[in-house]
C-alpha positions as CSV (number, residue, x, y, z in Angstrom):
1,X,0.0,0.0,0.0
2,X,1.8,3.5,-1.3
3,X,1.6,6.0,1.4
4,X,0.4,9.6,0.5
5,X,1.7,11.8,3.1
6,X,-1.3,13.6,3.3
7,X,-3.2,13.8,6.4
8,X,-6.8,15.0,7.2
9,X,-8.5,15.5,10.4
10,X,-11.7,13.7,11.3
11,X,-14.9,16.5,11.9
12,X,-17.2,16.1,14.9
13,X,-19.4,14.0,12.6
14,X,-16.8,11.5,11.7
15,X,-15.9,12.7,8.4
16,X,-13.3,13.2,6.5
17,X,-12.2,14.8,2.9
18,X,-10.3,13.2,0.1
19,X,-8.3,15.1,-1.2
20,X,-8.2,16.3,-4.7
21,X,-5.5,14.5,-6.1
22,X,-6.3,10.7,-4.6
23,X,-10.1,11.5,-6.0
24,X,-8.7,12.3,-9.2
25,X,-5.9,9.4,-9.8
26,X,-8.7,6.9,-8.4
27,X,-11.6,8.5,-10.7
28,X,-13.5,8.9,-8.0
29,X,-16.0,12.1,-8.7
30,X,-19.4,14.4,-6.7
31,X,-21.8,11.3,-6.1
32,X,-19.4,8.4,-6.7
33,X,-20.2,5.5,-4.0
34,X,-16.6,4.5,-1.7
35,X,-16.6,1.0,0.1
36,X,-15.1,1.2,3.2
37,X,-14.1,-2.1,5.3
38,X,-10.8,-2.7,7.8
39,X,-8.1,-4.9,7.0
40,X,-6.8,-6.1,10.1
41,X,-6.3,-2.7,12.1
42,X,-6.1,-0.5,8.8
43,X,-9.5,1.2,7.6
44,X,-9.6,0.8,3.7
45,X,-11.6,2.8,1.1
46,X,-12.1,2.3,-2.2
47,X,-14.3,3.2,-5.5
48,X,-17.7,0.8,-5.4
49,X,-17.8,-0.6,-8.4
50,X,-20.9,-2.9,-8.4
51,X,-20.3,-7.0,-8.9
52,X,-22.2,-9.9,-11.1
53,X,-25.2,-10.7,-8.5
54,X,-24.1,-14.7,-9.5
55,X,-20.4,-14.8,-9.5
56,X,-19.4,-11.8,-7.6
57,X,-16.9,-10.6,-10.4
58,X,-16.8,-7.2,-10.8
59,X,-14.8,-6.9,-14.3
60,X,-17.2,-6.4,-17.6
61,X,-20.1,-6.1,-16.0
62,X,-23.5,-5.7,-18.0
63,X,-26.6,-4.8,-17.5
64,X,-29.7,-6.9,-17.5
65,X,-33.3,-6.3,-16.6
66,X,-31.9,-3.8,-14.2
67,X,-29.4,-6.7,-12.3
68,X,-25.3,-6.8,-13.1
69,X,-24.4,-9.3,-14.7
70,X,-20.9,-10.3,-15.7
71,X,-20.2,-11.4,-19.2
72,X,-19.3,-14.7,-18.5
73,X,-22.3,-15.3,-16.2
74,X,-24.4,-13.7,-19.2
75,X,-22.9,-16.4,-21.9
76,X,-23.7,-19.3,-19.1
77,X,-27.1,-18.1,-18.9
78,X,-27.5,-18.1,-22.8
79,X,-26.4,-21.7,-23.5
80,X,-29.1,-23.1,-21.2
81,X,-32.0,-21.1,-22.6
């Protein structure tokens, strides 16, 4: 994990601000969701990006019916119908 340098104080309503440069270099823009979950005693954030509701996998994700679906998943479904 690459350390930043930057520091930011927590407000009296637990929140804090990214700053500028991590939100830009992670594409993380006004509305954006972040997942936030601990890894052992570190706090982690990161971009959501939504998964397959079968499989889990997040990469080339498609929409279907208004579910993800992943690609792969998609072509599974396909040669059974």
């Amino acid at each position: 994990m690459k350390s930043t340098g930057m520091v930011r104080p927590i407000d009296e309503l637990g929140r804090i601000v990214l700053p500028k440069e991590i939100r830009k270099n992670l594409n993380i823009n006004p509305k954006d969701s972040v997942e936030i979950f601990t890894d052992g005693e570190r706090i982690v954030l990161q971009k959501y990006e939504p998964a397959c509701i079968f499989c889990q996998n997040a990469d080339k994700i498609v929409y279907f019916e208004g579910k993800r679906i992943c690609t792969e998943c998609l072509a599974k479904l396909k040669s059974i119908l």
